[in-house]
C-alpha positions as YAML, in Angstrom:
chain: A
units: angstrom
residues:
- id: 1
  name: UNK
  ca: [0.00, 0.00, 0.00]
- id: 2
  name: UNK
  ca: [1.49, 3.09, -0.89]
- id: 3
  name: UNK
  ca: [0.55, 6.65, 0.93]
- id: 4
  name: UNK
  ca: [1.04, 9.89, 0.40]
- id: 5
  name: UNK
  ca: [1.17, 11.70, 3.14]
- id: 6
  name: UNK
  ca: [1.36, 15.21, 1.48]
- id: 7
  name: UNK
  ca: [-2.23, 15.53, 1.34]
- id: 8
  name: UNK
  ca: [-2.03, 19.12, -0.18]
- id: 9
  name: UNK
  ca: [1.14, 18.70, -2.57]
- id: 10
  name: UNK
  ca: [2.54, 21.44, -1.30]
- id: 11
  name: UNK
  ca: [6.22, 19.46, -0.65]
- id: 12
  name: UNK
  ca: [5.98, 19.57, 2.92]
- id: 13
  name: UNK
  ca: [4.32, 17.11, 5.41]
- id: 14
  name: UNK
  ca: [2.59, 19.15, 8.33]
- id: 15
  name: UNK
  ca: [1.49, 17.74, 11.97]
- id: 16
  name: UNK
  ca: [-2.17, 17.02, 10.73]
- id: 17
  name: UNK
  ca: [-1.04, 15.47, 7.30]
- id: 18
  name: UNK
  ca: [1.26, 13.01, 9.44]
- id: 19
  name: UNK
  ca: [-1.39, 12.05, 11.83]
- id: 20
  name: UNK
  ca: [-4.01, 11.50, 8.84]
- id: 21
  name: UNK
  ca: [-1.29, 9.25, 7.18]
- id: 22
  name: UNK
  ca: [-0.84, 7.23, 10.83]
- id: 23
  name: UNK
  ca: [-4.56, 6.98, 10.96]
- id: 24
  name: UNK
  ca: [-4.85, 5.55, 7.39]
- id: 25
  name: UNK
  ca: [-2.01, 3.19, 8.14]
- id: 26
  name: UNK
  ca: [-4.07, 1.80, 11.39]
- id: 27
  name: UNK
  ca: [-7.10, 1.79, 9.54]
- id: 28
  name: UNK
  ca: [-5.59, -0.24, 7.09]
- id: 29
  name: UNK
  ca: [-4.15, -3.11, 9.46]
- id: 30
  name: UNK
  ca: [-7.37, -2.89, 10.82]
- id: 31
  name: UNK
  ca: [-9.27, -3.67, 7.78]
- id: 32
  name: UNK
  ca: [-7.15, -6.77, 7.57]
- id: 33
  name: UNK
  ca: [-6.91, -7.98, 10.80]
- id: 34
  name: UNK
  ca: [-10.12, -6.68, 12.71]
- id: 35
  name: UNK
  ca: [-12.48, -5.73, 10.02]
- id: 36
  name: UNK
  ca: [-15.58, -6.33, 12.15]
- id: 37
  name: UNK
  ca: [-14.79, -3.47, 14.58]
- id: 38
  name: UNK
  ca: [-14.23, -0.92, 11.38]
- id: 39
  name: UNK
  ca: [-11.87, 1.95, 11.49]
- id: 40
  name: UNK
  ca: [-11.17, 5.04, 13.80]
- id: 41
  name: UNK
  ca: [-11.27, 8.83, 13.30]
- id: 42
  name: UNK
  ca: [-9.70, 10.97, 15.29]
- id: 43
  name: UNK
  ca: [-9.54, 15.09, 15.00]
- id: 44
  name: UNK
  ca: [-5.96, 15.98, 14.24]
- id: 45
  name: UNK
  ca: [-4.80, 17.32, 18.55]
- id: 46
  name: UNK
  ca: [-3.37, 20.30, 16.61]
- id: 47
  name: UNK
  ca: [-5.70, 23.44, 16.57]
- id: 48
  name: UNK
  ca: [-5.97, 25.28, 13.23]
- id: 49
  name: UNK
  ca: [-4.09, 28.98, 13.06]
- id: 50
  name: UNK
  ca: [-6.67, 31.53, 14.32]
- id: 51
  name: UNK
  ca: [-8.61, 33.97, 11.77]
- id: 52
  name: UNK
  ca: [-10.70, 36.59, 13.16]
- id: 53
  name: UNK
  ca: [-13.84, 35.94, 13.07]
- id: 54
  name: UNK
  ca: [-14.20, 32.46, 12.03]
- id: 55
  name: UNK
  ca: [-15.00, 29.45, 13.87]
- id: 56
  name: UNK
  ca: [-12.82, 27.07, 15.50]
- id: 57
  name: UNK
  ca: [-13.22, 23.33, 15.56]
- id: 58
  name: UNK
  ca: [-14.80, 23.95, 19.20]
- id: 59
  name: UNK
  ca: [-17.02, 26.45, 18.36]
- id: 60
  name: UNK
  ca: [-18.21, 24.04, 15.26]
- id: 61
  name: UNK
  ca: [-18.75, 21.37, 18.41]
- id: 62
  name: UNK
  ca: [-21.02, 23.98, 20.48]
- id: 63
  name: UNK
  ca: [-23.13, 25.26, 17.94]
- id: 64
  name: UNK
  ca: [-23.62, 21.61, 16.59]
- id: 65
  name: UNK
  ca: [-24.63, 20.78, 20.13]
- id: 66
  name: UNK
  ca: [-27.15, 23.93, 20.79]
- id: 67
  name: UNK
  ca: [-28.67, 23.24, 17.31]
- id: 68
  name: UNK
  ca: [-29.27, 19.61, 18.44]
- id: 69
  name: UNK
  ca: [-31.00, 20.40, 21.14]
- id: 70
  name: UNK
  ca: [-33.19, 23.11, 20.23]
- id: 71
  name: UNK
  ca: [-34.33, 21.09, 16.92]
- id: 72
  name: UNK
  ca: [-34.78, 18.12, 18.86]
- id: 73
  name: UNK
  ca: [-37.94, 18.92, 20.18]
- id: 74
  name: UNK
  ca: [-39.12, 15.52, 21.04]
- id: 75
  name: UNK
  ca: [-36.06, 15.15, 23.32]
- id: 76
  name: UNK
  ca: [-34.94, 11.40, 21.74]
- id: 77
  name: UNK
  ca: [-31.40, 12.51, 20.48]
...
């Protein structure tokens, strides 16, 4: 299996493109040697640079969650 890391092709392999590459090499040994209990995802630990103004991955979460809730009017999730 051959993986290219550089997601972006910009000639440089960043902290997020590495830990996408790890999880598709897991993934992979999982899909031959577990496939029953499927892959993982996991958020890349590091936080996006800043811009003023925009959302961050938490703020994504929050307003996710409030939406939930107040369109879930029968309270079942």
């Amino acid at each position: 299996m051959l993986l290219t890391c550089d997601t972006n092709n910009d000639g440089t392999i960043d902290h997020c493109e590495m830990h996408t590459c790890i999880l598709e090499v897991e993934n992979a040994w999982r899909a031959e040697n577990c496939p029953a209990y499927g892959g993982i995802y996991c958020d890349c630990p590091v936080a996006p640079p800043e811009c003023p103004g925009a959302w961050n991955c938490a703020d994504v979460v929050y307003i996710t969650e409030e939406l939930w809730m107040y369109y879930d009017t029968n309270e079942d999730g």
